[in-house]
Every structure is written in C-alpha cells, then in structure tokens.
N, CA, C and O atoms as CSV, one atom per row, in Angstrom:
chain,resi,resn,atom,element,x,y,z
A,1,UNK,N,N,0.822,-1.176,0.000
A,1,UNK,CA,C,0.000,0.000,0.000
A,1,UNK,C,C,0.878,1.255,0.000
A,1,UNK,O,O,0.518,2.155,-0.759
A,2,UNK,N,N,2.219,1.489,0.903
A,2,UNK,CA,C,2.805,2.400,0.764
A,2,UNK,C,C,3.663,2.858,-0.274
A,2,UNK,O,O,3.922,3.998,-0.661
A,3,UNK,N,N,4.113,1.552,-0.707
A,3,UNK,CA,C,4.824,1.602,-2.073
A,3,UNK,C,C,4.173,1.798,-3.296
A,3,UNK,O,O,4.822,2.278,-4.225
A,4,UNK,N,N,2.704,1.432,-3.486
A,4,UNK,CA,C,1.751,1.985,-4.614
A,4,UNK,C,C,1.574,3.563,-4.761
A,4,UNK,O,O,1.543,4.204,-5.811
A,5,UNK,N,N,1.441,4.134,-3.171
A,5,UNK,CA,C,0.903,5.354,-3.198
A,5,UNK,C,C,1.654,6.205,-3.193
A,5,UNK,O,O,1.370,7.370,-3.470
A,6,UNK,N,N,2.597,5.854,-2.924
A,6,UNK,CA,C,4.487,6.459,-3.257
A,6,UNK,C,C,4.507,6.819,-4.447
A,6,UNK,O,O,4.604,8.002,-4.774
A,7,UNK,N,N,4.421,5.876,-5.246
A,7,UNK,CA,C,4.842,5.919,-7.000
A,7,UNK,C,C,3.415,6.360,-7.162
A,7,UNK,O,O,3.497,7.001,-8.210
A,8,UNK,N,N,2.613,6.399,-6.923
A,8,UNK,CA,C,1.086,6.802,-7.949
A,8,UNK,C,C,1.115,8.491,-7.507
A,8,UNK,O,O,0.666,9.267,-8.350
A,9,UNK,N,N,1.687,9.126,-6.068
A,9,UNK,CA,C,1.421,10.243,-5.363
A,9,UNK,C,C,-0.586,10.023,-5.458
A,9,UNK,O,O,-1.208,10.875,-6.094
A,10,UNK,N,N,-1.087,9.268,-5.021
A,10,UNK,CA,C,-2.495,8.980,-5.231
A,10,UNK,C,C,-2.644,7.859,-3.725
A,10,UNK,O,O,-1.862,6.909,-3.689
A,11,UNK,N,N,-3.556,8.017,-2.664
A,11,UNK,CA,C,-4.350,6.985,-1.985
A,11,UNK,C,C,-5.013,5.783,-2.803
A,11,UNK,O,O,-5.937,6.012,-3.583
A,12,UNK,N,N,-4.445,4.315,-2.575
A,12,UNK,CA,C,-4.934,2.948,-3.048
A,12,UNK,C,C,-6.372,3.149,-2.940
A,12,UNK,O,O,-7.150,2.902,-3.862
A,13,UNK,N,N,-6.840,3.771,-1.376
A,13,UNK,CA,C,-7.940,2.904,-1.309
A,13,UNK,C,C,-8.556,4.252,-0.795
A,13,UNK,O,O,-8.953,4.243,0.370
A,14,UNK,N,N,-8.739,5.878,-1.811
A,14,UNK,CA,C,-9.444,6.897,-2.083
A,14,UNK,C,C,-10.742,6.607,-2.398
A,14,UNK,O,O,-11.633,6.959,-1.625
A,15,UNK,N,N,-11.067,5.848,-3.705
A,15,UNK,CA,C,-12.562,5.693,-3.743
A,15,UNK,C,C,-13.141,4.998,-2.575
A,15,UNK,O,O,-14.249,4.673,-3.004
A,16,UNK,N,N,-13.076,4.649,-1.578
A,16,UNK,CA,C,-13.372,3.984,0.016
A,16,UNK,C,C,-13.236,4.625,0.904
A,16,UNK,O,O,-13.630,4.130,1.960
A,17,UNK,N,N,-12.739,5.768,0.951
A,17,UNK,CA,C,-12.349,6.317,2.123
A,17,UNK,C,C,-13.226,7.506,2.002
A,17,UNK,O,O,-13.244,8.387,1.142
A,18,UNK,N,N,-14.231,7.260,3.477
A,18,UNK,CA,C,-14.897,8.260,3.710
A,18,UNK,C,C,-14.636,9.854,4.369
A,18,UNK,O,O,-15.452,10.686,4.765
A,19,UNK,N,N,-13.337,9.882,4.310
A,19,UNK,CA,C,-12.745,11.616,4.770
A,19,UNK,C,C,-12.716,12.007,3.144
A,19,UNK,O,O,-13.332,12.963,2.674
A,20,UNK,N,N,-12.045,11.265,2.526
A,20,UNK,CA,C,-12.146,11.957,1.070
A,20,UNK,C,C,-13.667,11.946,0.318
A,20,UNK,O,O,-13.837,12.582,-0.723
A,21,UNK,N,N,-14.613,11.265,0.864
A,21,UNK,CA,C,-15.404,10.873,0.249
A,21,UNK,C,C,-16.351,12.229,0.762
A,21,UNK,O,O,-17.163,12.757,0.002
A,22,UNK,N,N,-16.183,12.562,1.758
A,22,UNK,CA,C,-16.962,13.977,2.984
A,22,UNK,C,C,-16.480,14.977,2.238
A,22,UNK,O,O,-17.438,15.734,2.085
A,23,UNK,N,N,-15.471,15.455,1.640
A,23,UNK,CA,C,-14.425,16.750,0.725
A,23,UNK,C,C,-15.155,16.624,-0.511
A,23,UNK,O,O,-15.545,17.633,-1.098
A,24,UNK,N,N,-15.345,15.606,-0.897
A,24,UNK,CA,C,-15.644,15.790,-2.465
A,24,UNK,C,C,-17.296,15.120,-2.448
A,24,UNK,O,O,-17.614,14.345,-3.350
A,25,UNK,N,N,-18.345,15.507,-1.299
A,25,UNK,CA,C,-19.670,15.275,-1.990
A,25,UNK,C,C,-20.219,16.479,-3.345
A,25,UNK,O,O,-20.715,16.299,-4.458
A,26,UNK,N,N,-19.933,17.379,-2.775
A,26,UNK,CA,C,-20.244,18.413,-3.959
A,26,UNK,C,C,-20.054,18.343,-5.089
A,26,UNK,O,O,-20.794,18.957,-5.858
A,27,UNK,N,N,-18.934,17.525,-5.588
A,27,UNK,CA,C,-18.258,17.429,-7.028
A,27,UNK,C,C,-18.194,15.842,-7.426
A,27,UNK,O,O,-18.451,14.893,-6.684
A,28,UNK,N,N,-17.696,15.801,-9.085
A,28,UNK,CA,C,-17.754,14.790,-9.419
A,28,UNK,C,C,-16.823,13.958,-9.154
A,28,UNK,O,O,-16.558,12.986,-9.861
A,29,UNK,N,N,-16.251,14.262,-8.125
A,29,UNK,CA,C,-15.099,12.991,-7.973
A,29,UNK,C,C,-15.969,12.069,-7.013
A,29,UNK,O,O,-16.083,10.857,-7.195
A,30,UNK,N,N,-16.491,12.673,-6.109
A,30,UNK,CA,C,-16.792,11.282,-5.706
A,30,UNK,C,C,-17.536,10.091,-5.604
A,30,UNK,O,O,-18.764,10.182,-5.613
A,31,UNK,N,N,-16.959,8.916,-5.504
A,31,UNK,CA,C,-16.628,7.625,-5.917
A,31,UNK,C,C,-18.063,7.282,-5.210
A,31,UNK,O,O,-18.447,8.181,-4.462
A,32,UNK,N,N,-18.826,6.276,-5.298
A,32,UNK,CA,C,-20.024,5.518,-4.774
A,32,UNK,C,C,-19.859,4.979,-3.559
A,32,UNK,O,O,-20.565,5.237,-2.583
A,33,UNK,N,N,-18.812,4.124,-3.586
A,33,UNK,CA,C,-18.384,3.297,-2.469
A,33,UNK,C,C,-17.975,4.240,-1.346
A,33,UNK,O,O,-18.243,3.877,-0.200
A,34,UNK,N,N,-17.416,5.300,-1.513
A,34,UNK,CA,C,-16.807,6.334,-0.540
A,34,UNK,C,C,-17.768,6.526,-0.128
A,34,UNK,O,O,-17.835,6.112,1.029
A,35,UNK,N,N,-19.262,7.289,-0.712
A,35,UNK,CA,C,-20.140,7.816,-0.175
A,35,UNK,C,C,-20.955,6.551,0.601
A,35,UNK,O,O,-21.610,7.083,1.497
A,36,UNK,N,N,-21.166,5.153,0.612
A,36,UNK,CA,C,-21.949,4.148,1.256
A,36,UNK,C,C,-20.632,3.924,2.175
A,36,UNK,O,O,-20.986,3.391,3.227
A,37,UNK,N,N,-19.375,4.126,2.140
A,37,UNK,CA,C,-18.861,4.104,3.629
A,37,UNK,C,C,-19.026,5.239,4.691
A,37,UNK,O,O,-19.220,5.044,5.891
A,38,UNK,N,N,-18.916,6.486,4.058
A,38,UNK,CA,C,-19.423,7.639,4.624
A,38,UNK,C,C,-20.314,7.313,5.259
A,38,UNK,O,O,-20.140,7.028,6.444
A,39,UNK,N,N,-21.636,7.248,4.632
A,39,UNK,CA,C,-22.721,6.731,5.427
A,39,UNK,C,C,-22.433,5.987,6.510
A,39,UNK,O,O,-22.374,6.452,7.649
A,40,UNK,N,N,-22.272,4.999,6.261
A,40,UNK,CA,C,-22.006,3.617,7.601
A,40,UNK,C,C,-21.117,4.075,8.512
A,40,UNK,O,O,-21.363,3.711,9.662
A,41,UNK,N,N,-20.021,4.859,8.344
A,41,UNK,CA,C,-19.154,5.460,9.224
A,41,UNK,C,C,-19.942,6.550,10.047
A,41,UNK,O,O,-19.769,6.864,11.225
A,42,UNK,N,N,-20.663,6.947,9.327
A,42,UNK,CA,C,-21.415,8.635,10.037
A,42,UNK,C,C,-22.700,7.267,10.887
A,42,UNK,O,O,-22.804,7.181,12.111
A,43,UNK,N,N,-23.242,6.669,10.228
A,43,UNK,CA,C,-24.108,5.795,11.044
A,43,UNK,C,C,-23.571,4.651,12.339
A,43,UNK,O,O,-24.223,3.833,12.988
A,44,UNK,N,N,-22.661,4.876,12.356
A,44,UNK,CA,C,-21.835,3.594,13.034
A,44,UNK,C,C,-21.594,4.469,14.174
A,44,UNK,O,O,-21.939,3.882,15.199
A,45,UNK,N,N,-21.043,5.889,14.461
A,45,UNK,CA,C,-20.123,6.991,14.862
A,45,UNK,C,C,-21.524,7.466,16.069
A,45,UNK,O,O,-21.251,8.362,16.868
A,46,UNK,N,N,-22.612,6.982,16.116
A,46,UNK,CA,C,-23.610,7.008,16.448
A,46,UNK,C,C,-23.412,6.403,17.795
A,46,UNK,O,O,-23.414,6.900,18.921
A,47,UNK,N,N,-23.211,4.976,17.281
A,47,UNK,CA,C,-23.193,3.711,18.450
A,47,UNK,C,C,-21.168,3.369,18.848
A,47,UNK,O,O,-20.893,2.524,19.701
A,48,UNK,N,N,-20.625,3.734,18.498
A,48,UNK,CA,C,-19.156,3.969,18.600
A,48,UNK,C,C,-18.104,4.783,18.575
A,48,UNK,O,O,-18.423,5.725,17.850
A,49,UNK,N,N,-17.412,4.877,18.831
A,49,UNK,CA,C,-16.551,6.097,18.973
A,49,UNK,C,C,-15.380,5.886,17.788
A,49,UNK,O,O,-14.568,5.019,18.111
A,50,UNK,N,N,-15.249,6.212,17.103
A,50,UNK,CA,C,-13.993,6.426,16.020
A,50,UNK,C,C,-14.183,5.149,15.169
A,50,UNK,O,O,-13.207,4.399,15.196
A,51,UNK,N,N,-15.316,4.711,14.359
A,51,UNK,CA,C,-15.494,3.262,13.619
A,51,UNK,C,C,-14.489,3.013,12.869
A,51,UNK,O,O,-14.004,1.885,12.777
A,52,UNK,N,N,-13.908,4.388,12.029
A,52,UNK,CA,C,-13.311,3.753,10.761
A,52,UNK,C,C,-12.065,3.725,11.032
A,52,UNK,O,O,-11.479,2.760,10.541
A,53,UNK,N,N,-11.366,4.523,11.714
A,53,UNK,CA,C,-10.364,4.878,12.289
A,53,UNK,C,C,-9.919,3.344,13.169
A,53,UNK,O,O,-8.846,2.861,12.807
A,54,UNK,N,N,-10.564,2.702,14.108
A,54,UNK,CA,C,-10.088,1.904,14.717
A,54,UNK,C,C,-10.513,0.674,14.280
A,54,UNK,O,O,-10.216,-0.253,15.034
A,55,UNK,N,N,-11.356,0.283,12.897
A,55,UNK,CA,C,-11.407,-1.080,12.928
A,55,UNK,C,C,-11.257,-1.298,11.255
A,55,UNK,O,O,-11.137,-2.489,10.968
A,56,UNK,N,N,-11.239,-0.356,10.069
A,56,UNK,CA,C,-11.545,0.020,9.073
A,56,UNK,C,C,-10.178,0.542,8.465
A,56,UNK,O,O,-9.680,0.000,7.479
A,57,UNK,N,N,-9.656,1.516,9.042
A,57,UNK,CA,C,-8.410,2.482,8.053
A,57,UNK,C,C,-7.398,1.649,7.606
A,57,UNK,O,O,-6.548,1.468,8.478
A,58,UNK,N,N,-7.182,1.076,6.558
A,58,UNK,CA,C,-6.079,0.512,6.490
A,58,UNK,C,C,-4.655,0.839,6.414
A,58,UNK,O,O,-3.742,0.022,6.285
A,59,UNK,N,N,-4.521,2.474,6.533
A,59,UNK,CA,C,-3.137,3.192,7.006
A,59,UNK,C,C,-3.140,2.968,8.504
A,59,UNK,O,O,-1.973,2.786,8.851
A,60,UNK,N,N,-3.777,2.919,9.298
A,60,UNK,CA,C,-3.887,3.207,10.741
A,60,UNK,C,C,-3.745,1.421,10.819
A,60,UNK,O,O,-3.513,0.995,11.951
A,61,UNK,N,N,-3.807,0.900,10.263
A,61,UNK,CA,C,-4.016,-0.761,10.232
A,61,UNK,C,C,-2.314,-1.124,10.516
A,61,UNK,O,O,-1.771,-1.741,11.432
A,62,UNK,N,N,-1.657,-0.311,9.059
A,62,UNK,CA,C,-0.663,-0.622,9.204
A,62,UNK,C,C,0.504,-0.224,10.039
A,62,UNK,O,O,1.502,-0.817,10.448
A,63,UNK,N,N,-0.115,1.373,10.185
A,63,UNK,CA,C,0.721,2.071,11.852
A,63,UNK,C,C,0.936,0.766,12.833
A,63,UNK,O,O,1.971,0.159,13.107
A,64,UNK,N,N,-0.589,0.531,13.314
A,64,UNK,CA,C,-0.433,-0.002,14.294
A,64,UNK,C,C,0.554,-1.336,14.272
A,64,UNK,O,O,0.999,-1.680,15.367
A,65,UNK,N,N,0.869,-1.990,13.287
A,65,UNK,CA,C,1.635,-3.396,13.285
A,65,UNK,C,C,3.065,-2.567,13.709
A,65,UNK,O,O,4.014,-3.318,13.934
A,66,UNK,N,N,3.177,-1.952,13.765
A,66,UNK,CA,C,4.790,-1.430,14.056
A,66,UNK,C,C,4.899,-0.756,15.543
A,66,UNK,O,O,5.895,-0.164,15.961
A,67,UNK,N,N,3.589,-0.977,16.310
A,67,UNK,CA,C,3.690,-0.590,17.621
A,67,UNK,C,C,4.357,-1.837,18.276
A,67,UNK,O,O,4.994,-1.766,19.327
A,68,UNK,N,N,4.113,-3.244,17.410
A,68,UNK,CA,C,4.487,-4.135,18.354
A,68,UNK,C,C,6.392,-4.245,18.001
A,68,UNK,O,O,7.101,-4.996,18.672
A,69,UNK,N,N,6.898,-3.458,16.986
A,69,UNK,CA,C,7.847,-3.954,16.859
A,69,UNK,C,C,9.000,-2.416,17.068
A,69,UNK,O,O,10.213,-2.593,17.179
A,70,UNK,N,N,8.390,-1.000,17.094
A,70,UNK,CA,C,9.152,-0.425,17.418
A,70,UNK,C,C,10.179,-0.104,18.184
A,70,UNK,O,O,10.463,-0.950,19.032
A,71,UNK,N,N,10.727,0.705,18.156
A,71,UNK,CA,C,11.971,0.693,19.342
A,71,UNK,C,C,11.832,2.291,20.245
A,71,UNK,O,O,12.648,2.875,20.957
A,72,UNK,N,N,10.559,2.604,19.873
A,72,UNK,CA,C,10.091,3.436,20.711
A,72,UNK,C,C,8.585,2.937,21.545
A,72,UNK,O,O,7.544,2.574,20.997
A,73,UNK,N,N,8.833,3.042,22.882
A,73,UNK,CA,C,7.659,2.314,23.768
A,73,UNK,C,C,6.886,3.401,24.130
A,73,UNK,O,O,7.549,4.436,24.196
A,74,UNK,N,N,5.506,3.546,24.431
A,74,UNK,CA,C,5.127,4.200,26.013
A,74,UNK,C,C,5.014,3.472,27.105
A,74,UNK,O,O,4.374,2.472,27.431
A,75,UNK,N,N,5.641,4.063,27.517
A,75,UNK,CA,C,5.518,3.158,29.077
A,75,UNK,C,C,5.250,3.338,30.122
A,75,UNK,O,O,5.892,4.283,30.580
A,76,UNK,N,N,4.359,2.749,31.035
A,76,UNK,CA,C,4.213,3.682,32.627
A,76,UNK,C,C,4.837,2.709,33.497
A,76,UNK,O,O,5.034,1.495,33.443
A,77,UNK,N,N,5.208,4.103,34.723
A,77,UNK,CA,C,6.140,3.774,36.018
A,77,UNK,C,C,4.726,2.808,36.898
A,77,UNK,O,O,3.649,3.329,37.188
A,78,UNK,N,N,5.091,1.364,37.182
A,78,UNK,CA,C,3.676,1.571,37.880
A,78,UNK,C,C,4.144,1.910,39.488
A,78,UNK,O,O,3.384,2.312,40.369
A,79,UNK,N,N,5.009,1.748,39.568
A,79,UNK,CA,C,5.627,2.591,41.026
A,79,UNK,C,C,5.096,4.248,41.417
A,79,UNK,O,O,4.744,4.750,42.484
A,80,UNK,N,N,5.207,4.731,40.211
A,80,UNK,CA,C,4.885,6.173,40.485
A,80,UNK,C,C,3.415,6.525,40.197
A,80,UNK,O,O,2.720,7.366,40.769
A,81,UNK,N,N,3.118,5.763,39.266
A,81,UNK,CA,C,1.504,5.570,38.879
A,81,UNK,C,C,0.323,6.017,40.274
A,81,UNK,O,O,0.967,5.629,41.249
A,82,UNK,N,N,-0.485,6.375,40.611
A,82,UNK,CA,C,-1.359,6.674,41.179
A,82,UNK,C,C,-2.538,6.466,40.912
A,82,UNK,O,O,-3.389,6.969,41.645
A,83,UNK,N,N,-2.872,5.789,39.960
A,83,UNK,CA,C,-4.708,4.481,39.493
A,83,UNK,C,C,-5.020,5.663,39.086
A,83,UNK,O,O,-3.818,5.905,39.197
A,84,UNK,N,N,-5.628,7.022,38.580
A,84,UNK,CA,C,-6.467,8.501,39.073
A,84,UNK,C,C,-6.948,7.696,37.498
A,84,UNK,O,O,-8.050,8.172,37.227
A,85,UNK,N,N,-6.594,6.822,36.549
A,85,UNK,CA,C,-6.979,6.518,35.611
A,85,UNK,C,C,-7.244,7.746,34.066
A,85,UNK,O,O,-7.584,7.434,32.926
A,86,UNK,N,N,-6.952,9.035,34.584
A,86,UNK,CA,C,-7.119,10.061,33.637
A,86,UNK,C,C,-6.104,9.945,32.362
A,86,UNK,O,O,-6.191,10.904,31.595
A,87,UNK,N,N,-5.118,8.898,31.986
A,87,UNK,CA,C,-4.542,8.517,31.104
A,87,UNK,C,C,-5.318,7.808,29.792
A,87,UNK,O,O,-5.082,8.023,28.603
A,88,UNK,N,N,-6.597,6.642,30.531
A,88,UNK,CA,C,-7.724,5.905,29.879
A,88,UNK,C,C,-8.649,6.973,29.319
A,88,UNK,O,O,-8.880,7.031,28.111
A,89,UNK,N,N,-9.136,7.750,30.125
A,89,UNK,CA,C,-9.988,8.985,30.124
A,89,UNK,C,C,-9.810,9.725,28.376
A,89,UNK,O,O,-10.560,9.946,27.425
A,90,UNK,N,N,-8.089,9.937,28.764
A,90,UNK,CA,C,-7.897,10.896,27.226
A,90,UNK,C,C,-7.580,10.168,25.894
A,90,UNK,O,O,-7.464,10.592,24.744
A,91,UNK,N,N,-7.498,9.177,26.326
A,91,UNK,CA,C,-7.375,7.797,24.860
A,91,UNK,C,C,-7.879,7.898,23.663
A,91,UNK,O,O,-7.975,6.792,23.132
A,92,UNK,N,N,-8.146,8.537,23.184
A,92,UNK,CA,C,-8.916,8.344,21.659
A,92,UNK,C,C,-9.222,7.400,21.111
A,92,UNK,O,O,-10.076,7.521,20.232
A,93,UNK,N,N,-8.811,6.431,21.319
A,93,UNK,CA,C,-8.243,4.646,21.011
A,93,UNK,C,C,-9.192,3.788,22.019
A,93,UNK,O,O,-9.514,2.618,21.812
A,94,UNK,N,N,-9.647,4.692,23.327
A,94,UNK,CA,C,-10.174,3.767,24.209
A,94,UNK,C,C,-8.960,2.372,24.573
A,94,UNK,O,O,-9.302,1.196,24.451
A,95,UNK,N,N,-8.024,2.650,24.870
A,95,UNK,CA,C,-6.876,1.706,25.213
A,95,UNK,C,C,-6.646,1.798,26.767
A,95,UNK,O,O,-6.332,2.903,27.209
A,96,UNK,N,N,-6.781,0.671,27.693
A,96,UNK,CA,C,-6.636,0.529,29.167
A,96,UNK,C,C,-4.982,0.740,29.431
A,96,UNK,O,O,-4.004,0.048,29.715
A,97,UNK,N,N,-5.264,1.940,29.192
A,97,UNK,CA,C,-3.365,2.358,29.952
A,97,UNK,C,C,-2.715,1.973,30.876
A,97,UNK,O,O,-1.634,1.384,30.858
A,98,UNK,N,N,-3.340,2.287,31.726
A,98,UNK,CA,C,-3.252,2.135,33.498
A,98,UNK,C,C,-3.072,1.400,33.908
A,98,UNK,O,O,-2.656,1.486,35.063
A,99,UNK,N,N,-3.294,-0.313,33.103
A,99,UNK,CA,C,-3.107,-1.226,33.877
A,99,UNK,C,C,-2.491,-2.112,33.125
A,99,UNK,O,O,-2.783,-3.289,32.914
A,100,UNK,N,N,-1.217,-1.174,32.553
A,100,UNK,CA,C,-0.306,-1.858,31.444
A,100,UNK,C,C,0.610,-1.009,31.726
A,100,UNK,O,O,0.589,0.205,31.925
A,101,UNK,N,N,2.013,-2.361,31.717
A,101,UNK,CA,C,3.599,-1.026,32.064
A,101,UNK,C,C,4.191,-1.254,30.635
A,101,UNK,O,O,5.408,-1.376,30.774
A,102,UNK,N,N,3.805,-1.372,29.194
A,102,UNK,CA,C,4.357,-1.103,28.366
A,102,UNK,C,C,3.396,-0.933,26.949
A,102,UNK,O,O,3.444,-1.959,26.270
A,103,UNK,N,N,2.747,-0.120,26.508
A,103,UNK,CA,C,1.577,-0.128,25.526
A,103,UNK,C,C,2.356,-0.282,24.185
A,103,UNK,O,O,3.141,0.509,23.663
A,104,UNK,N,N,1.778,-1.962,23.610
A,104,UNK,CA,C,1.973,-2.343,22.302
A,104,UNK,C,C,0.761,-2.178,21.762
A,104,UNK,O,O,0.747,-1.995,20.545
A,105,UNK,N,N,-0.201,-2.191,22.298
A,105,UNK,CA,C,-1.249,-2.095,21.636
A,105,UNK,C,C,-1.435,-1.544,19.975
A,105,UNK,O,O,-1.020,-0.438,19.627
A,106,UNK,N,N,-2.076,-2.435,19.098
A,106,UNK,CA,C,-2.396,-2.329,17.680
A,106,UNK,C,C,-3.085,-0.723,17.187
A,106,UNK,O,O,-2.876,-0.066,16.167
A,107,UNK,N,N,-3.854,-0.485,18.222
A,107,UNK,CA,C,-4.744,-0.019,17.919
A,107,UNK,C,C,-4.308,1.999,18.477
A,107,UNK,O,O,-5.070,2.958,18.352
A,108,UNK,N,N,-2.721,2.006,19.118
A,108,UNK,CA,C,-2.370,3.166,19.524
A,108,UNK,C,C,-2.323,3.959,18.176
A,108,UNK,O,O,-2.227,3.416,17.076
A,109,UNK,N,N,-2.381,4.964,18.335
A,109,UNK,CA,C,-2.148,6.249,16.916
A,109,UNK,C,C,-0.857,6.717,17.585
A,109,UNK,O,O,-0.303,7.643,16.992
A,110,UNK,N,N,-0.360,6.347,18.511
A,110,UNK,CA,C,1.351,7.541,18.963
A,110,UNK,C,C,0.390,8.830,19.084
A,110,UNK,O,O,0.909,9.655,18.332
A,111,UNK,N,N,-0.800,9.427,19.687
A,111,UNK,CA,C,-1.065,10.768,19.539
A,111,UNK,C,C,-0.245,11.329,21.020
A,111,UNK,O,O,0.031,12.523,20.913
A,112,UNK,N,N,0.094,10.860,22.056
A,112,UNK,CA,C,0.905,11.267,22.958
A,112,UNK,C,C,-0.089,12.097,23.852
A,112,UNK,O,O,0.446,13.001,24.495
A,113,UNK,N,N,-1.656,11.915,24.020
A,113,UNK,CA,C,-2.545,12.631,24.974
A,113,UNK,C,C,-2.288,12.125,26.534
A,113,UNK,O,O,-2.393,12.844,27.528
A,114,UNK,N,N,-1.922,10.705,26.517
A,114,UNK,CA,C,-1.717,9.899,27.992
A,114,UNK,C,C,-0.347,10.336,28.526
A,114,UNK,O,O,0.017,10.447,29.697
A,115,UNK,N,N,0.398,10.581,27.263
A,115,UNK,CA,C,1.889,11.442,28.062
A,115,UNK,C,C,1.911,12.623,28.351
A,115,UNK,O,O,3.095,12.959,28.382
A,116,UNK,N,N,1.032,13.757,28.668
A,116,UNK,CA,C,1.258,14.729,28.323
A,116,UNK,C,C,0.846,15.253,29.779
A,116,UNK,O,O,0.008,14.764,30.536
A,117,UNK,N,N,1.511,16.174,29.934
A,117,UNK,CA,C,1.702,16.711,31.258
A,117,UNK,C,C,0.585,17.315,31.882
A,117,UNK,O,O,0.570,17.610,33.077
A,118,UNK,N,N,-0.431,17.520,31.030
A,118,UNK,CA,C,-1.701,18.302,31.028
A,118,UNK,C,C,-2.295,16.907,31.532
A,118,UNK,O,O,-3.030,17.143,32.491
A,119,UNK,N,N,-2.255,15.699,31.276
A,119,UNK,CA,C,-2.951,14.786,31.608
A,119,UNK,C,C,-2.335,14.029,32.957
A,119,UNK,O,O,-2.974,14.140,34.003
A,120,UNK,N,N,-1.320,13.398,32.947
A,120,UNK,CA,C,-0.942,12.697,34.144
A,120,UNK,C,C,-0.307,13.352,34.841
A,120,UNK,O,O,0.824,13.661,34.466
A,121,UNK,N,N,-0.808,13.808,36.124
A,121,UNK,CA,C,-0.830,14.534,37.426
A,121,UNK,C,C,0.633,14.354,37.889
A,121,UNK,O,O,1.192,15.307,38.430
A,122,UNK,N,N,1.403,12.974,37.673
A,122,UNK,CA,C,2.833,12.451,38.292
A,122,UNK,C,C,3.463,12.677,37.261
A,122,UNK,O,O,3.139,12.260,36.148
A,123,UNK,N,N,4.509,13.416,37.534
A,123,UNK,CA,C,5.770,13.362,36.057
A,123,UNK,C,C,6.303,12.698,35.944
A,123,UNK,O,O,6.828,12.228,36.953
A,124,UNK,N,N,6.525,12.274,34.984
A,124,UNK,CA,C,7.661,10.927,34.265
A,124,UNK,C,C,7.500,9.495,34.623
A,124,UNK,O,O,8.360,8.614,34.645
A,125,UNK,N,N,5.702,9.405,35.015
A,125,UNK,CA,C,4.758,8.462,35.163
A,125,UNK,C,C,4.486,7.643,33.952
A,125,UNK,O,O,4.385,6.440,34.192
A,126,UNK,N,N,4.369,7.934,32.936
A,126,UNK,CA,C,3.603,7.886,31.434
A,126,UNK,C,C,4.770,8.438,30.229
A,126,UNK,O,O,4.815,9.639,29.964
A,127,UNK,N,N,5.916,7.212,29.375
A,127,UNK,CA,C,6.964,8.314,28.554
A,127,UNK,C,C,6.829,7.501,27.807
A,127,UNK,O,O,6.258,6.411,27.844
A,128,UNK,N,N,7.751,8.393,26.562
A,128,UNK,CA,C,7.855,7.277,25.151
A,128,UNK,C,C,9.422,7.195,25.440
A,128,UNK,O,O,10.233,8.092,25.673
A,129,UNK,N,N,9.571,5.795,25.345
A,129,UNK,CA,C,10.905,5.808,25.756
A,129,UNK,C,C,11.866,4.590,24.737
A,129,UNK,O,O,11.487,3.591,24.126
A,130,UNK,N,N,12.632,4.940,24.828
A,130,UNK,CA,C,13.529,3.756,23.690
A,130,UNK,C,C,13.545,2.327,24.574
A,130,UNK,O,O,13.943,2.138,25.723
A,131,UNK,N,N,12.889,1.280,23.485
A,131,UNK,CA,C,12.745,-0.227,24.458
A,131,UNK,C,C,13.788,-0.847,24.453
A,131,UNK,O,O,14.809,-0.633,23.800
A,132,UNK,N,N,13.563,-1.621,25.173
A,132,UNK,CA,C,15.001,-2.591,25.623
A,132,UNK,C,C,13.913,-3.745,25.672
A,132,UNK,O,O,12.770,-3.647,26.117
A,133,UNK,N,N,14.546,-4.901,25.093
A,133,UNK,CA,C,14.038,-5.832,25.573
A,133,UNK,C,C,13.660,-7.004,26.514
A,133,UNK,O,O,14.579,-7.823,26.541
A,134,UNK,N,N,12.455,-7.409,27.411
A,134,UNK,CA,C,12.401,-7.452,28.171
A,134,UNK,C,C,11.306,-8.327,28.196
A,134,UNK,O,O,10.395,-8.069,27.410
A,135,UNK,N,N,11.146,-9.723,29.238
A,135,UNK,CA,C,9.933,-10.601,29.428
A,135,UNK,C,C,8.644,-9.894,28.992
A,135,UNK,O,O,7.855,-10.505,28.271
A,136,UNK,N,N,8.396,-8.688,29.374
A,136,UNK,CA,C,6.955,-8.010,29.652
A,136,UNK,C,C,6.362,-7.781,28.088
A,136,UNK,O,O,5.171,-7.750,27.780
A,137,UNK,N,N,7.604,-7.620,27.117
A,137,UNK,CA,C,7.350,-7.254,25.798
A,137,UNK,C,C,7.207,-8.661,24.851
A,137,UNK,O,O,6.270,-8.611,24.053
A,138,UNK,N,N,7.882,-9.705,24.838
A,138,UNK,CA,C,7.511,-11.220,24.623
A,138,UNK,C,C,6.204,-11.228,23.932
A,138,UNK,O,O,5.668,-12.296,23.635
C-alpha cells in the first residue's frame, strides 16, 4: 500500500475512504463506495466512537503493526503511577493504559494525549521511551 501510493502520489484505497469521500460530496469525484462508507461510518459513529479509524483504516491498520515492533515504547512507572486513571480517560483509542507497564497495543495512533503533562498529574509516570528488551514485551 505504501509503495503503490508512493509511486502513484495517489491513496490505493481513495474511492473507500470516507474523509475523502466527505471533501468531495459536492463534485464529481466522488466515488459511490466512498459515499456508502461515509454513510455507515457517520451511522456507526452514532453507536461507537472512532469506527473507521479503529477497525476500518487501512493506514492506521498498518501504523499499528509497528507498535508491536518499534523501538520506541510508552511506558508507565507503575511505582509512580497513582490508578487517578485520567490517562484511559484521554485515549482516543479507548486503550486501558493504566493497567499496562508497556503499551503495544495495535490499535495506539502515537497521539501522545496519555503522556502529556496536562494529563498525568505524576511526572515521568507515562513516557515514550527507547525499548530494551524485556519478558513483559515477549
């Protein structure tokens, strides 16, 4: 997928994708299929929080396979940790932070809301930090 859209300077999977498909209702570009995912996404977004984004995007599909293998972690202290759970709270992802000391999770975007100083009350509780490898990551 990245190597198509590299050489084309064009999105594989544009006629499907309902952000492009939302930009171009007015005009003739857009594609059928974009607009019946649109729909289902705007209908789905109803009963779920972020449909296409977390079960659908196939860029965000492929982000996520490289959370399990990067060499950059987030990680929490659970020593310094304090449960206040406001890390889960700002998730976009809906990902159980708090009760994980190293997030591989598939489904992270790296948006950095659970690290951010505005959010976790303890400093240097919650970091992205270069991994080492270790049983917990296995």
């Amino acid at each position: 997928m990245i190597i198509q859209t590299s050489r084309s300077l064009a999105l594989i999977f544009k006629p499907y994708d309902p952000f492009s498909a939302l930009f171009h209702i007015w005009t003739d570009e857009l594609a059928i299929g974009g607009f019946i995912v649109l729909i289902v996404t705007l209908l789905l977004s109803f009963v779920m929080e972020r449909p296409w984004c977390k079960y659908a995007c196939p860029y965000g599909g492929l982000l996520g396979l490289f959370n399990k293998i990067s060499i950059f972690k987030i990680r929490r202290n659970p020593v310094s940790c304090i449960s206040c759970d406001k890390c889960d709270d700002v998730c976009p992802m809906n990902i159980d932070i708090a009760n994980k000391d190293v997030i591989t999770d598939v489904r992270c975007i790296r948006c950095m809301e659970c690290v951010s100083e505005q959010t976790c009350p303890v400093d240097k509780t919650l970091e992205l930090k270069i991994s080492k490898y270790t049983k917990e990551e296995k």
